[in-house]
BALOBA-1460 file (C-alpha; in Angstrom, 3 decimals):
// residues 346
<rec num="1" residu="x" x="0.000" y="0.000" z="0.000"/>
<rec num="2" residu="x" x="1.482" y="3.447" z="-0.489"/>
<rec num="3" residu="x" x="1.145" y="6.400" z="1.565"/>
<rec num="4" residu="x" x="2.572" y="9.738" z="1.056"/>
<rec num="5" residu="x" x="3.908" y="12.311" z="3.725"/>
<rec num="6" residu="x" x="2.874" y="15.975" z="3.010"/>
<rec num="7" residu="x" x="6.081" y="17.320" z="3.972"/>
<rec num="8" residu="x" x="6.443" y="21.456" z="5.455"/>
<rec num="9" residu="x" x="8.921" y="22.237" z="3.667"/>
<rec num="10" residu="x" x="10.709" y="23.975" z="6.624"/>
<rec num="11" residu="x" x="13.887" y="22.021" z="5.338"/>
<rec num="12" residu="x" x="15.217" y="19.692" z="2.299"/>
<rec num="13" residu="x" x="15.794" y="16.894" z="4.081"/>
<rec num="14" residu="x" x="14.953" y="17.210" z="8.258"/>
<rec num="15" residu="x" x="11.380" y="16.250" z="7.504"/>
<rec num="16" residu="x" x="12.000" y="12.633" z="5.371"/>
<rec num="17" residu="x" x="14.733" y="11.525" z="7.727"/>
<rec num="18" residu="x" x="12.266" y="12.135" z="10.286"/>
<rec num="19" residu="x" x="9.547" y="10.288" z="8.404"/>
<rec num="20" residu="x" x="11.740" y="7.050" z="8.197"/>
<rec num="21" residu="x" x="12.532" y="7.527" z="11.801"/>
<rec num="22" residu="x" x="9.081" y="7.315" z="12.840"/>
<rec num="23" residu="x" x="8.190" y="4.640" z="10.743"/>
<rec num="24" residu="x" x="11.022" y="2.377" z="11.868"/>
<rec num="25" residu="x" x="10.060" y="3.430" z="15.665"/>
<rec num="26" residu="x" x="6.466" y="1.924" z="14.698"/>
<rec num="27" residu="x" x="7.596" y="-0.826" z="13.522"/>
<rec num="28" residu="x" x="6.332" y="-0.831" z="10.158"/>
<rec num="29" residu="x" x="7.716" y="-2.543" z="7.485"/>
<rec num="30" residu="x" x="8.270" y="0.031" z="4.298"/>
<rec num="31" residu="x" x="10.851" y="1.566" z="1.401"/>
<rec num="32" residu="x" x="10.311" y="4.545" z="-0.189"/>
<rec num="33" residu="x" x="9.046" y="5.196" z="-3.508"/>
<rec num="34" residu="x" x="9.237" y="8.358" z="-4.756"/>
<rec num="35" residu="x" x="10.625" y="11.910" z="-3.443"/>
<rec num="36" residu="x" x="8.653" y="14.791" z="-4.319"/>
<rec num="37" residu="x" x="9.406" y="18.540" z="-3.438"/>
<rec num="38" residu="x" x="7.400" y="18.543" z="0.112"/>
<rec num="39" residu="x" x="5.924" y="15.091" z="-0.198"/>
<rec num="40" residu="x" x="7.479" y="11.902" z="0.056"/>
<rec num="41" residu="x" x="5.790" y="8.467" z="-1.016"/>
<rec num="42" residu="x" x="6.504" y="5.257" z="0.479"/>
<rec num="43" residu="x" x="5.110" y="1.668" z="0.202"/>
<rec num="44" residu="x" x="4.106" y="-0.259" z="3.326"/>
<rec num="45" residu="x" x="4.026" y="-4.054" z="3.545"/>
<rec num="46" residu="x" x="0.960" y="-4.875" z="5.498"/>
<rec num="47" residu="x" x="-2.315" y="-4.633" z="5.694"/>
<rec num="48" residu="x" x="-4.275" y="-1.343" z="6.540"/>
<rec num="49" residu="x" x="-5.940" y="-2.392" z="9.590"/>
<rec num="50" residu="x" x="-2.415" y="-2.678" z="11.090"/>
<rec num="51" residu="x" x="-0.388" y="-0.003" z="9.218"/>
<rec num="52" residu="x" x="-3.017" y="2.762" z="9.788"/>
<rec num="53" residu="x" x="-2.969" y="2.305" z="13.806"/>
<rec num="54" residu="x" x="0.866" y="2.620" z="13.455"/>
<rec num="55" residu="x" x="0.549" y="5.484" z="11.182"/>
<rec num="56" residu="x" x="-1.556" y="7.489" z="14.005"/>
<rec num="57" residu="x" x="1.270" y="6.916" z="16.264"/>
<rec num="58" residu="x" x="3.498" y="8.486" z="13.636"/>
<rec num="59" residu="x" x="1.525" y="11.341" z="13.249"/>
<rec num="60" residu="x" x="1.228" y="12.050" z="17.241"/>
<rec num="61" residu="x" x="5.265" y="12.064" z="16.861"/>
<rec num="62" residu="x" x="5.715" y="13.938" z="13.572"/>
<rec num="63" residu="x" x="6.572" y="17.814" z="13.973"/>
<rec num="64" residu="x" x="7.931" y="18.643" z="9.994"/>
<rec num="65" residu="x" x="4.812" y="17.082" z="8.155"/>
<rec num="66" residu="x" x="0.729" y="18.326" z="7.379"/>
<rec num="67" residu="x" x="-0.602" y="14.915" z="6.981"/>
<rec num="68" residu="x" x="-0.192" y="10.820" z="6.206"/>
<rec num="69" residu="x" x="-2.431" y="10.006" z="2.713"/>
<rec num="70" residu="x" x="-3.006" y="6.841" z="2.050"/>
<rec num="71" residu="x" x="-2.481" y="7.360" z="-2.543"/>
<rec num="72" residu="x" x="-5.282" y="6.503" z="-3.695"/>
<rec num="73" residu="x" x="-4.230" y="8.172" z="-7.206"/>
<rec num="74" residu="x" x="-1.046" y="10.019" z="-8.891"/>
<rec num="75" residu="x" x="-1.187" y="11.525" z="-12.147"/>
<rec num="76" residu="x" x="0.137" y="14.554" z="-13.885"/>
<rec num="77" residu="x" x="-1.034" y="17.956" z="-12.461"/>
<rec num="78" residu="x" x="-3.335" y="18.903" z="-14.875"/>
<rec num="79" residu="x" x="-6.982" y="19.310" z="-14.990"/>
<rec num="80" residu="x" x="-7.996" y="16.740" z="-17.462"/>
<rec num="81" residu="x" x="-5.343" y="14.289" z="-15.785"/>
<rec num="82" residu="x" x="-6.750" y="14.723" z="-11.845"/>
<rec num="83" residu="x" x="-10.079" y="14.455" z="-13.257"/>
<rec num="84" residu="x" x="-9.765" y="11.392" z="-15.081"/>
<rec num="85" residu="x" x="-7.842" y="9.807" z="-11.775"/>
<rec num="86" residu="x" x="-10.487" y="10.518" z="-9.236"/>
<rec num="87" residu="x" x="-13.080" y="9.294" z="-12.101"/>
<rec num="88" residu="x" x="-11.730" y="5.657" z="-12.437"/>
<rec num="89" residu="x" x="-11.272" y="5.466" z="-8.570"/>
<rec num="90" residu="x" x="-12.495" y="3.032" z="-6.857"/>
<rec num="91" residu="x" x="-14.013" y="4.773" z="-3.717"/>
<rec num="92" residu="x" x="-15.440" y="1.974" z="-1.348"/>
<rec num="93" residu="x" x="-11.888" y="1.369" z="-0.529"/>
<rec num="94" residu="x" x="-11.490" y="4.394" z="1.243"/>
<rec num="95" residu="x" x="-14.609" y="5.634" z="2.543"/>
<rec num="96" residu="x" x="-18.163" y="3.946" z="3.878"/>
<rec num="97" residu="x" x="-21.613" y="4.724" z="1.763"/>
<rec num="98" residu="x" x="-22.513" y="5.945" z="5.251"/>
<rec num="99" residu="x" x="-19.691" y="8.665" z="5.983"/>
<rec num="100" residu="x" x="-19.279" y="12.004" z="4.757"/>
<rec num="101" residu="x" x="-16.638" y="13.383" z="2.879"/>
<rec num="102" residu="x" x="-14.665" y="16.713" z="1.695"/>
<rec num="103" residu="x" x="-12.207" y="17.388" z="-0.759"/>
<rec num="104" residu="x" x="-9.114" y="19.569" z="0.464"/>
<rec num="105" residu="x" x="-6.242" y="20.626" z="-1.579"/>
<rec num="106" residu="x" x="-2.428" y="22.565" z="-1.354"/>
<rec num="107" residu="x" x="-0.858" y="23.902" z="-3.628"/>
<rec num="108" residu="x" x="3.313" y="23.247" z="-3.589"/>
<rec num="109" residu="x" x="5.301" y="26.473" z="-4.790"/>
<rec num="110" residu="x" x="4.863" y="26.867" z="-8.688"/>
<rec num="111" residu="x" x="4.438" y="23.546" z="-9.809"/>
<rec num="112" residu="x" x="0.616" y="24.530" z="-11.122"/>
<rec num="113" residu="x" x="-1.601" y="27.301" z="-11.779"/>
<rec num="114" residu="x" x="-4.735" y="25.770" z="-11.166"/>
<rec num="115" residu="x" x="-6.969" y="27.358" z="-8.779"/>
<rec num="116" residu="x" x="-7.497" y="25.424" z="-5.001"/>
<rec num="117" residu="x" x="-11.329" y="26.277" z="-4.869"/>
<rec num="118" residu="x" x="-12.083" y="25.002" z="-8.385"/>
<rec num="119" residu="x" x="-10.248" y="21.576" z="-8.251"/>
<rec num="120" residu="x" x="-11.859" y="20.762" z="-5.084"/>
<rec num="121" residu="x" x="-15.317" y="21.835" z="-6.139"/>
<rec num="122" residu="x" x="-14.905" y="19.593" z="-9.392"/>
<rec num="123" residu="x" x="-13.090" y="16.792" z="-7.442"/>
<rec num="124" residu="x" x="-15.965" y="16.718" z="-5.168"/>
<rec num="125" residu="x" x="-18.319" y="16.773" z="-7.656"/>
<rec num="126" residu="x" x="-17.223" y="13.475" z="-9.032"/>
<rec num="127" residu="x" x="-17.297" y="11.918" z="-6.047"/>
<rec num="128" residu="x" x="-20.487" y="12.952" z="-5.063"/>
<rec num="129" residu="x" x="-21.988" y="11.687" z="-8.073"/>
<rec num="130" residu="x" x="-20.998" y="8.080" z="-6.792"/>
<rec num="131" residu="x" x="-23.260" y="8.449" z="-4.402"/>
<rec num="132" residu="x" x="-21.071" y="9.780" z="-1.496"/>
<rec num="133" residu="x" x="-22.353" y="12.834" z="1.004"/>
<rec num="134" residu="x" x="-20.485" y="15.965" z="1.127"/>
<rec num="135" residu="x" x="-20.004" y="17.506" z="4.093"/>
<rec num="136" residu="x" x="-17.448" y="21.025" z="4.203"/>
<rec num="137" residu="x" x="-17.746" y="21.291" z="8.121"/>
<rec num="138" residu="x" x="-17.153" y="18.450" z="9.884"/>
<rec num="139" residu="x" x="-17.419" y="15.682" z="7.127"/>
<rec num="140" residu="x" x="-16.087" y="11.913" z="8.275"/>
<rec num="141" residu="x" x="-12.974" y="11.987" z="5.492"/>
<rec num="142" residu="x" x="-11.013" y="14.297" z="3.922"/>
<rec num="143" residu="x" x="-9.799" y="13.500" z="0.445"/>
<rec num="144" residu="x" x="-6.536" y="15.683" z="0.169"/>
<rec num="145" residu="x" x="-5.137" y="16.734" z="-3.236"/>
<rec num="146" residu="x" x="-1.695" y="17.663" z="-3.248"/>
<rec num="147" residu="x" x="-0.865" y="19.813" z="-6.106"/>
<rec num="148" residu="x" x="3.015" y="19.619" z="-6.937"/>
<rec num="149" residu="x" x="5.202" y="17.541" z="-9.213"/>
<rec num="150" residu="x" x="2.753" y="15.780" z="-9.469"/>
<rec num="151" residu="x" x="-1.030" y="15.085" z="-7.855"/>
<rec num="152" residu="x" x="-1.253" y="13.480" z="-4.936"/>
<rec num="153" residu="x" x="-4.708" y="12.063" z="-3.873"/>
<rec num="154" residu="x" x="-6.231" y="9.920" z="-1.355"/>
<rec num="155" residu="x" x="-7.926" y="10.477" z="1.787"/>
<rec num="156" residu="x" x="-6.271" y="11.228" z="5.181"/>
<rec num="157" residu="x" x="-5.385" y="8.387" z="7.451"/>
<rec num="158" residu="x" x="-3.589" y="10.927" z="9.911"/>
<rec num="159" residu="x" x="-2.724" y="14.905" z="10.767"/>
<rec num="160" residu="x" x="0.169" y="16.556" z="12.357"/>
<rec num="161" residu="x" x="-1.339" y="19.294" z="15.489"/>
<rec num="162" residu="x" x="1.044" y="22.012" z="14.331"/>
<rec num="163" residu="x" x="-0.767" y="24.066" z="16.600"/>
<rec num="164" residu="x" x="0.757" y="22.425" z="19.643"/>
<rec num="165" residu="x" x="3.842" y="23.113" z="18.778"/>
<rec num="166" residu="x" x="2.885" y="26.696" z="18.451"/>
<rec num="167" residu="x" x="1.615" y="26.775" z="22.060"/>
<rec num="168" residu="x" x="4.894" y="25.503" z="23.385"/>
<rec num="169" residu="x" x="6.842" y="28.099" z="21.880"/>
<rec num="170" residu="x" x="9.779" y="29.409" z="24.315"/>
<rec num="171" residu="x" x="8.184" y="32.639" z="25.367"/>
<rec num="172" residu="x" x="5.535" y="30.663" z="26.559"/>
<rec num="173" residu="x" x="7.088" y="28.124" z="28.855"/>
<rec num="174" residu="x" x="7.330" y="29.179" z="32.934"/>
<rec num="175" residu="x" x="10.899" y="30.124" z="32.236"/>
<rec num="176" residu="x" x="12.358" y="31.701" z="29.168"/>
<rec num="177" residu="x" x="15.987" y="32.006" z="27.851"/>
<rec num="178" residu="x" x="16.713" y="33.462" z="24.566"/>
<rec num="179" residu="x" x="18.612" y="31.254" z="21.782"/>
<rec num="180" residu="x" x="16.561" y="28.304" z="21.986"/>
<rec num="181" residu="x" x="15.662" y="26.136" z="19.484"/>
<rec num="182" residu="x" x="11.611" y="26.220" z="18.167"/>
<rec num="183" residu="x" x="9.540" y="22.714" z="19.608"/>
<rec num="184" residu="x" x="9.408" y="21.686" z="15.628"/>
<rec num="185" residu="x" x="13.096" y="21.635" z="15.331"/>
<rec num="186" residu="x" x="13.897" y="20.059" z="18.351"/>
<rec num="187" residu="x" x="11.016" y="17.267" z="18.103"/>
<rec num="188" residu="x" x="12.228" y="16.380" z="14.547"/>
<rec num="189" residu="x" x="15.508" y="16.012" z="16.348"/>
<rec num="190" residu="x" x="14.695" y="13.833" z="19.080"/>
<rec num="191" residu="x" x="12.850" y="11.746" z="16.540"/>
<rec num="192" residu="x" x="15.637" y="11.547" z="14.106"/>
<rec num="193" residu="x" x="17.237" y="9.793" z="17.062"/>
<rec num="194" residu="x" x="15.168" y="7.300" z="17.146"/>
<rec num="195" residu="x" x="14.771" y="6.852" z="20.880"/>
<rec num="196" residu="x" x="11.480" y="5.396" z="21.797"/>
<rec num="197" residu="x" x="8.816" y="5.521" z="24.808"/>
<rec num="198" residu="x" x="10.740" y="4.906" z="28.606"/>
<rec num="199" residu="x" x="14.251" y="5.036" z="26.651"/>
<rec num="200" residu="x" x="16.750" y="7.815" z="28.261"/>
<rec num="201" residu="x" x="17.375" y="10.834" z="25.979"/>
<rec num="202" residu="x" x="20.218" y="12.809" z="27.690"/>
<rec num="203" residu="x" x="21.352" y="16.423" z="26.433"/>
<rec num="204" residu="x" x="24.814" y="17.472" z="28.073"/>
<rec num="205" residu="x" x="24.090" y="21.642" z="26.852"/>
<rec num="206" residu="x" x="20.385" y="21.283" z="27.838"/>
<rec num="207" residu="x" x="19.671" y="24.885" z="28.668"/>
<rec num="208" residu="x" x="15.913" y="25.039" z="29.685"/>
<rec num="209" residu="x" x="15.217" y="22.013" z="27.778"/>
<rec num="210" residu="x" x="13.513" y="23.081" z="25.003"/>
<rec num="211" residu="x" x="14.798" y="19.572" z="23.855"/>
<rec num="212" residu="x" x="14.016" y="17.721" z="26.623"/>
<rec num="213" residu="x" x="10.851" y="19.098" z="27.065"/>
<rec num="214" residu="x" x="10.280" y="17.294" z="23.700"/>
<rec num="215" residu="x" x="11.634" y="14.050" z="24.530"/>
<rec num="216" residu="x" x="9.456" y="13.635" z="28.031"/>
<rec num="217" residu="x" x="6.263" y="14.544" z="25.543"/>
<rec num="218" residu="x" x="7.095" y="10.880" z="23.673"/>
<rec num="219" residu="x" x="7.546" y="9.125" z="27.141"/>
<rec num="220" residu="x" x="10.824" y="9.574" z="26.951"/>
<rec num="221" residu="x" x="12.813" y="9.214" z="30.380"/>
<rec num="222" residu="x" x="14.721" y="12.516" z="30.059"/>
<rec num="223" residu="x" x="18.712" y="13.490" z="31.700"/>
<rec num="224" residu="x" x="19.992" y="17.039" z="31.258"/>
<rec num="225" residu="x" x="23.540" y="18.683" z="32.164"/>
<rec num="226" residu="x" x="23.372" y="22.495" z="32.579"/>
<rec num="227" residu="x" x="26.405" y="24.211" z="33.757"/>
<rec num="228" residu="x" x="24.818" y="27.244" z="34.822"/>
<rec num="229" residu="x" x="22.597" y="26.714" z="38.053"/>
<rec num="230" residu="x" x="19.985" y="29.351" z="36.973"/>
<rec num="231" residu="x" x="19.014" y="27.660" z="33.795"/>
<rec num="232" residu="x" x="19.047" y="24.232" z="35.399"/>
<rec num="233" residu="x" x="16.669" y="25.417" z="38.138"/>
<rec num="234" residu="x" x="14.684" y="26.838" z="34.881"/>
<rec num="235" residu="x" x="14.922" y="23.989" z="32.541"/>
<rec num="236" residu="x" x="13.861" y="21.726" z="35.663"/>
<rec num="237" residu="x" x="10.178" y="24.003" z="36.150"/>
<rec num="238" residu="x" x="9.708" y="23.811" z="31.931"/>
<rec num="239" residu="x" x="10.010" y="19.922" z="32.703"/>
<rec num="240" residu="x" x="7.800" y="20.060" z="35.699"/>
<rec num="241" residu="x" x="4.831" y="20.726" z="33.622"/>
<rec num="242" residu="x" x="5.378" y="18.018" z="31.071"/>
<rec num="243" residu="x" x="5.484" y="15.797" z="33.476"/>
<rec num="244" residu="x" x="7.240" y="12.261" z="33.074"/>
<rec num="245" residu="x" x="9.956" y="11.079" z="34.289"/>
<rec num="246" residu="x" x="13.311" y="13.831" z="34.229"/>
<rec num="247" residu="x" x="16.250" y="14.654" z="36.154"/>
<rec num="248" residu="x" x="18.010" y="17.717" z="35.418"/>
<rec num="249" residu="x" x="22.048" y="17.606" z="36.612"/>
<rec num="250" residu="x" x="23.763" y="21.235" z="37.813"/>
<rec num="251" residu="x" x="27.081" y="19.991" z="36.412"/>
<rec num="252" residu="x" x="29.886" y="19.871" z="33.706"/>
<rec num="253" residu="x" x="29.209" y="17.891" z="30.505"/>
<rec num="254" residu="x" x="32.702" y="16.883" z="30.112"/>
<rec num="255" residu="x" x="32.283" y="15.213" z="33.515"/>
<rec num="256" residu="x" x="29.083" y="13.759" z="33.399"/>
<rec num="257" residu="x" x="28.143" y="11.562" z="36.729"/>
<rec num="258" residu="x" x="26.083" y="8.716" z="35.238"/>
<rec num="259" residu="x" x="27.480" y="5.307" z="34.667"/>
<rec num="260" residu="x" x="29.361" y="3.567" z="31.141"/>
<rec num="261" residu="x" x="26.385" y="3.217" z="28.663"/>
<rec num="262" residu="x" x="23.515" y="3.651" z="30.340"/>
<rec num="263" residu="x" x="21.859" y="6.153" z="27.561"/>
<rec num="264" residu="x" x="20.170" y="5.293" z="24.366"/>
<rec num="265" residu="x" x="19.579" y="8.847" z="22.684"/>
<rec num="266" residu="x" x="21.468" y="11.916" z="22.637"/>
<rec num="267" residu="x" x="19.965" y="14.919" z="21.440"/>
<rec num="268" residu="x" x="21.624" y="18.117" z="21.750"/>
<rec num="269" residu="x" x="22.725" y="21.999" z="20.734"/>
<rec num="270" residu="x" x="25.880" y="22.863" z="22.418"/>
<rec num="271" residu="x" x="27.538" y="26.340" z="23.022"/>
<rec num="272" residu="x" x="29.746" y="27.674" z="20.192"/>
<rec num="273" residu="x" x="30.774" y="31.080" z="20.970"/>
<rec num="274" residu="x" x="27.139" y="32.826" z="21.538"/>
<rec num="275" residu="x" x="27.500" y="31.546" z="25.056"/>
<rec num="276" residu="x" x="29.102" y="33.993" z="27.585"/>
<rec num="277" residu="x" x="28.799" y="30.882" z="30.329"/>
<rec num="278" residu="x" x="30.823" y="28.839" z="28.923"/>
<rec num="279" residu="x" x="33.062" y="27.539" z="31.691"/>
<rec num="280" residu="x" x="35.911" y="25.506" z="30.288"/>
<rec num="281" residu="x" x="39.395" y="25.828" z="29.075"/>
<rec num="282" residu="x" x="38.769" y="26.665" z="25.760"/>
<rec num="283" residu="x" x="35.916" y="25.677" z="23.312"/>
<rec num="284" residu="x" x="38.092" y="23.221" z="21.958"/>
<rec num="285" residu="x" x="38.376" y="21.495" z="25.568"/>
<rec num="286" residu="x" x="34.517" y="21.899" z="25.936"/>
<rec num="287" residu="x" x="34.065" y="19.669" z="22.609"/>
<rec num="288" residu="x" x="36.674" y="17.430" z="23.207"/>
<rec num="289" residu="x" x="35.732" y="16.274" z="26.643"/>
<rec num="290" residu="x" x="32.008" y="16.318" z="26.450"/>
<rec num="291" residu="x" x="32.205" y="14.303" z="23.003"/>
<rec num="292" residu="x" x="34.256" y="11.632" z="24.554"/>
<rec num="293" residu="x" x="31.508" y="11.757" z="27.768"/>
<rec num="294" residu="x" x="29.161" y="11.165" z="24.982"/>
<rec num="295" residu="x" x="30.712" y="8.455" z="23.523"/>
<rec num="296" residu="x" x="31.142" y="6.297" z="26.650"/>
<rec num="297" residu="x" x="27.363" y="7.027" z="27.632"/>
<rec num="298" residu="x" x="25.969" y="5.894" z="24.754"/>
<rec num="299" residu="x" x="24.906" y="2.032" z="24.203"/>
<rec num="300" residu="x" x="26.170" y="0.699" z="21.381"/>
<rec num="301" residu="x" x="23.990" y="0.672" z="18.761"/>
<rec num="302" residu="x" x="22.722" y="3.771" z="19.281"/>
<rec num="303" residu="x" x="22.292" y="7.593" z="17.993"/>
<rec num="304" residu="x" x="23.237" y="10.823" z="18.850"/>
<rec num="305" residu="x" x="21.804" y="13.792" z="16.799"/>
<rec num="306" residu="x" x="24.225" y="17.262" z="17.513"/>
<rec num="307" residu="x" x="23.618" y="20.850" z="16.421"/>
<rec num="308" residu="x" x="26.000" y="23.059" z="15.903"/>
<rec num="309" residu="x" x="27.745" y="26.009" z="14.062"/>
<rec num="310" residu="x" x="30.603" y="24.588" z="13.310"/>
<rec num="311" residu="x" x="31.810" y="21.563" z="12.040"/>
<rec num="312" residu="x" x="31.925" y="18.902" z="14.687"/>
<rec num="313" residu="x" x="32.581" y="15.980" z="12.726"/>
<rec num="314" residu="x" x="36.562" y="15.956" z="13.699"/>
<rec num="315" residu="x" x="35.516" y="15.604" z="17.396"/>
<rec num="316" residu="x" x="32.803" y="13.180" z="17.275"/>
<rec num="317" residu="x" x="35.869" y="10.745" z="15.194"/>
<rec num="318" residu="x" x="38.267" y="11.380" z="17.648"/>
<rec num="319" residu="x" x="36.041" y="9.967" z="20.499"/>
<rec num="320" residu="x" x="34.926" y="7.251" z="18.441"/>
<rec num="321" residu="x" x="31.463" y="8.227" z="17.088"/>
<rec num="322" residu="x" x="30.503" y="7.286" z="13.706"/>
<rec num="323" residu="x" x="29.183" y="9.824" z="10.951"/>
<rec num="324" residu="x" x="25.821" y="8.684" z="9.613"/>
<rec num="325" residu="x" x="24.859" y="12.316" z="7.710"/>
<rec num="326" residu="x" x="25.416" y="15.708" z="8.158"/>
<rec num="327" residu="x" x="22.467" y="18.612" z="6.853"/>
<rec num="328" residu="x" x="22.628" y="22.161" z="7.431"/>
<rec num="329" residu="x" x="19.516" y="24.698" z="8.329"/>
<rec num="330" residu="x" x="19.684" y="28.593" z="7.625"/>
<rec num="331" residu="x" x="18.411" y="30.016" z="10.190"/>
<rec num="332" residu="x" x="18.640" y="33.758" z="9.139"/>
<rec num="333" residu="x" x="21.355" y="35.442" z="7.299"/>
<rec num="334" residu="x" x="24.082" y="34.930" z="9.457"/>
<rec num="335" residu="x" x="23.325" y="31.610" z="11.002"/>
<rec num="336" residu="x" x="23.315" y="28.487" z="9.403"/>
<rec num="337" residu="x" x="23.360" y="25.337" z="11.822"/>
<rec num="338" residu="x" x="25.171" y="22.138" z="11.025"/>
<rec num="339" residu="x" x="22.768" y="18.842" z="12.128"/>
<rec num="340" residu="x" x="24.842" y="16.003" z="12.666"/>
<rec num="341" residu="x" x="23.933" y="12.114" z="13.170"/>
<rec num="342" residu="x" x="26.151" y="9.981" z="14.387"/>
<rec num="343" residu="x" x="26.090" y="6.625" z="15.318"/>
<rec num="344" residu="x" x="28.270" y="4.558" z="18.315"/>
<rec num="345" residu="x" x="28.412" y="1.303" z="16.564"/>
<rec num="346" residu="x" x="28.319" y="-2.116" z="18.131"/>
């Protein structure tokens, strides 16, 4: 069966690698198809009654996508093309004689000049005439038409609450620190580290845990290190209200008081130069020993996911981390971060 991922488009590749993260999490079984600019298809081995279930739980995860479609159609994006697809579909596949539907669509950048309102309208009409009830308020499923590339269509099997991570923006949390990274960045991170419900995700720079905060949301058992006691007391009442299970460490992340491999995600955004707190040698002596902390934390077999603004890839070698991929994010125009995975191998 394939199902496609309506992508953001906040960044080339963050939001597939954290696609295929969520899907391996779930357990499903699946390869990709076909990359499309803000949608990516894959094929699922399975059945629906057990990939869609999975799928939700992807969704509640998923901070860099709209929605999960199960295809019911591709085609060129042309009028005559999308209506001849939705014509010769086969509709009691994806929706009951008894359930309502409406047609939705999004347009991707350039790719088509077609107007949203009059696709849907026609779209609609079609089905309709099959004998299926419209309803544009609060209908039972949404038949989504992504308009890039190529067309996209099927109905909805799950939706990303963007809104959520809205409401936890920084300046909203009980205590606030500037330089943080946005909930949408640092959930696709902790994602893209694959660490799963009661595993411990430890960040050795965690600030006021914007990505902690993140990681206790999934269930995640969550370990900070904050050098500066301020912002530990802080990131420890930001965790307080998520709940879960936490422990935030006042403490030196190049001396990190937790036993030989005892942590199976590391997620974090360490200081390069913007920090006046930085209490260490040098920078140089910051990376260096809190890269080789990281590497005798971590179980084998296991990820670590680091921001920064430089490159960090000479460090993470030296203590004996492996370099899965590396993707960079502009931020504005002076700041570009580097996103690193890397992998301690068994």
């Amino acid at each position: 069966m394939l199902y496609a991922f309506e992508l953001s488009g906040e960044h080339d590749s963050l939001p597939i690698m954290e696609a295929y993260a969520c899907m391996e999490i779930a357990g499903l079984d699946f390869k990709e198809q076909e990359i499309l600019d803000q949608c990516l298809i894959v094929e699922i081995n399975g059945v629906v009654s057990e990939i869609e279930p999975r799928l939700l739980y992807v969704a509640e995860r998923l901070a860099m996508s709209h929605h999960i479609i199960r295809v019911a159609g591709m085609c060129a994006t042309s009028v005559e093309n999308i209506l001849e697809m939705v014509e010769n579909i086969d509709y009691s596949d994806h929706i009951d004689t008894a359930k309502t539907f409406v047609v939705r669509a999004r347009k991707i950048k350039h790719y088509c000049d077609l107007k949203r309102e009059f696709i849907e309208g026609h779209v609609g009409g079609k089905i309709f005439r099959k004998g299926y009830r419209v309803d544009l308020n609060t209908p039972d499923v949404q038949f989504r038409l992504v308009l890039g590339q190529k067309c996209i269509f099927g109905p909805v099997v799950a939706s990303v609450s963007r809104r959520a991570y809205e409401e936890r923006s920084p300046q909203k949390r009980p205590f606030f620190y500037p330089g943080v990274l946005m909930p949408r960045v640092a959930r696709a991170l902790v994602n893209i580290s694959k660490v799963k419900k009661d595993e411990v995700l430890f960040d050795p720079f965690c600030g006021t845990a914007g990505i902690l905060v993140e990681g206790a949301l999934i269930s995640a058992r969550v370990i900070g290190i904050e050098v500066r006691p301020m912002i530990a007391s802080g990131a420890q009442v930001n965790l307080k209200v998520c709940g879960g299970h936490y422990n935030i460490i006042a403490g030196d992340a190049c001396m990190v008081p937790l036993g030989d491999e005892c942590i199976d995600a590391i997620v974090t955004d360490p200081p390069y130069g913007r920090s006046a707190a930085i209490r260490a040698e040098s920078l140089y002596h910051l990376y260096d020993g809190s890269f080789r902390e990281m590497y005798r934390l971590l179980r084998k077999g296991k990820f670590a996911v680091v921001v920064s603004e430089i490159d960090i890839t000479g460090f993470a070698k030296e203590a004996g981390l492996k370099i899965i991929d590396e993707y960079s994010q502009r931020v504005h125009r002076s700041l570009t971060r580097r996103i690193t995975l890397l992998y301690k191998e068994k």
